[in-house]
N, C-alpha and C positions, 0 to 999 in steps of 0.2 A: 453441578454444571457438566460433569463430566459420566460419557457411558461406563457400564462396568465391564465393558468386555473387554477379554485380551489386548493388548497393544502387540500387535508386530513389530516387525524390525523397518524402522525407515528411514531412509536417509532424502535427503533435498539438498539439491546443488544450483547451486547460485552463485554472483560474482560477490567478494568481499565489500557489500553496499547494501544500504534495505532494499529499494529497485522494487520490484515486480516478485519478487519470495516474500517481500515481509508480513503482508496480510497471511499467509503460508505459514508463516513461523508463530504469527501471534497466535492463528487456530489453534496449530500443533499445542501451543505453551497454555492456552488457555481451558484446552481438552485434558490437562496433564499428560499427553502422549509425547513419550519419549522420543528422538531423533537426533539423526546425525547432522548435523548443519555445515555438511563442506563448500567452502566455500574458495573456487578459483581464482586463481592471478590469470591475467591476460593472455600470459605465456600457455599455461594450462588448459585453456580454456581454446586453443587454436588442435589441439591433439584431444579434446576431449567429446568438441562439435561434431566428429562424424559419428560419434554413437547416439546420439540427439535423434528422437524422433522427427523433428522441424528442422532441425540447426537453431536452436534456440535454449534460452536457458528459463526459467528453473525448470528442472525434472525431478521428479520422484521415482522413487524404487520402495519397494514395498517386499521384504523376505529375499532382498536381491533379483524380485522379476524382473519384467519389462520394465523399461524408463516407462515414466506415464511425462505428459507435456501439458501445456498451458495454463495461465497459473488464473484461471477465472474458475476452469474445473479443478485443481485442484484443490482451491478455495472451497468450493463446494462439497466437493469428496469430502475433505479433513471433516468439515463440517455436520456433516449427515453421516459420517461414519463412526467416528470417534468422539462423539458428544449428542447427549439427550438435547441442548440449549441451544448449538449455535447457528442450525440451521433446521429448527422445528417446524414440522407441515402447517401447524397454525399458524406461523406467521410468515407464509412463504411469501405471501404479498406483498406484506412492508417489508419484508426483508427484498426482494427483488427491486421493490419502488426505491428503495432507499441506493442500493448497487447501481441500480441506472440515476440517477441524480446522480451522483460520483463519477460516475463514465463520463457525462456531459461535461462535468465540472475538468475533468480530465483535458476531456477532446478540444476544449476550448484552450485551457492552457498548453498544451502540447507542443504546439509550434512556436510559443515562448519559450521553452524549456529547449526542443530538438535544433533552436536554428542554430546556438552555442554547438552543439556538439555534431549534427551531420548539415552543414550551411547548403551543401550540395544538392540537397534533399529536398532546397527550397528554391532552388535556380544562381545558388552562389556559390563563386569556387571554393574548392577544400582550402582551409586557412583562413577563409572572411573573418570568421570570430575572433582573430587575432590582428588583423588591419586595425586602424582609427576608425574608420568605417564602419566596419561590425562591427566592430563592441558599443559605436552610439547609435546604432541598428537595433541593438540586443535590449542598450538600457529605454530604447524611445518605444520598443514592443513591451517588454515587461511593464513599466511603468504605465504604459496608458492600458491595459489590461489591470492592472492593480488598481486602475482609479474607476473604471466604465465596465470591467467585467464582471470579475470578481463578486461586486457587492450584491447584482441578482441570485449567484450562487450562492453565495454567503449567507443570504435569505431565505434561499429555499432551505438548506440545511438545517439552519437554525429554527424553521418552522418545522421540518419532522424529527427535532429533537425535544421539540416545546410540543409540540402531539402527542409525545410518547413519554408525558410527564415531568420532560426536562432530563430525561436520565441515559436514555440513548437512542440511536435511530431506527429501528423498527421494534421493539419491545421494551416497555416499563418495568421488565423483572430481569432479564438477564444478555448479555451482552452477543451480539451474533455474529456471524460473518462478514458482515456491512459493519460492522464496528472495528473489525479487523481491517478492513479497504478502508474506512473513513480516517481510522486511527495513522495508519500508516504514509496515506496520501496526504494530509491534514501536517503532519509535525513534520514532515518535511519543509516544507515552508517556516518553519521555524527554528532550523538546525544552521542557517547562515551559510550555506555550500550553492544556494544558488542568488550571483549578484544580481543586484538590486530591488530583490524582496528581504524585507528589512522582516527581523525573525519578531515583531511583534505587530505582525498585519493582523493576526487574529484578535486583538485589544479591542477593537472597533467593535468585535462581535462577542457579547457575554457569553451566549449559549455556546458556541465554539470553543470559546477559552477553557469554561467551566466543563466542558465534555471531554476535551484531549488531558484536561489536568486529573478529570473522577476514572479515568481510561487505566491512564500511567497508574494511578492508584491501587487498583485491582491488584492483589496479592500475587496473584503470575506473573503478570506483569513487573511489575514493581522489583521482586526477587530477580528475575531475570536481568532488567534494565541495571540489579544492582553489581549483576556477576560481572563475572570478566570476561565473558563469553557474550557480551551483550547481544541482542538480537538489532 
């Protein structure tokens, strides 16, 4: 699964949460490439954004260079640099098809997820999510997305997992990039940190269930997930 060439020195900073590094980390973990996984507190993270290419987080360093930024190319870098499997030219297709299914699935839930945390973003004042108000704002979006959105994305997925033998989403022999963004975006919704998606929405869907469970399995994974350093 993994290339045989040197591993550099790398580190990736992100905030203490999976967020937008995790498909990042699972690459790194599933390349066997080693790295630093620092991770800021808020406070830190106010004194650390002006060496931010964007202002934004995750970044990568690589032998102490440049920050590198955004974490769709980094995704891809890890990917095609430090591993023969998880971003191979044969299957750049499904692997692409599979990454834009996930954005979609993303972009539709988004503003489920963002009006909790920037309400302002959405034409309501800072604090809404914390009125009576919003938060039966919050549970009346999530919930009618979990009953009317959801189940078309849930179908496509579970079709290019059942394409690709049942075993994962753009390849039948080994696990890619899109397995890292699926993985990651996937068992959040199962971790109970966002209210009222109830952490066993995915029961409804076999192929889902059975994929985030054969995922966690994978021996990097799994060893990982078991340390105290979890990802």
């Amino acid at each position: 699964m993994t290339s045989t060439s040197a591993k550099p020195s790398i580190k990736l900073t992100y905030f203490d949460i999976a967020g937008r590094a995790e498909p990042i980390r699972l690459a790194l973990v599933l390349s066997n490439t080693p790295f630093d996984d620092e991770r800021l507190s808020r406070e830190e993270w106010q004194s650390f954004k002006p060496k931010t290419p964007y202002g934004q987080l995750p970044v990568m360093t690589i032998d102490n260079g440049e920050p590198m930024a955004q974490s769709m190319a980094l995704l891809r870098y890890v990917g095609a640099t430090f591993s023969d499997t998880l971003y191979p030219r044969e299957h750049l297709y499904e692997i692409e098809e599979a990454m834009n299914i996930l954005d979609d699935f993303w972009t539709y839930w988004a503003p489920c997820m963002f009006i909790g945390m920037s309400p302002q973003s959405f034409g309501y004042p800072e604090g809404f999510a914390q009125t009576d108000e919003g938060k039966e704002k919050i549970k009346q979006m999530r919930t009618k997305w979990l009953e009317t959105v959801l189940p078309e994305h849930a179908n496509h997925m579970s079709r290019l997992i059942e394409k690709h033998g049942g075993v994962w989403m753009a390849s039948k022999e080994h696990p890619t990039v899109a397995d890292c963004m699926a993985y990651a975006t996937l068992d959040a919704f199962t971790r109970g940190y966002i209210d009222h998606v109830p952490t066993d929405c995915w029961d409804k869907y076999p192929a889902i269930k059975a994929y985030l469970e054969r995922f966690k399995e994978l021996p990097e994974v799994k060893e990982c997930l078991s340390s105290e350093s979890t990802i």
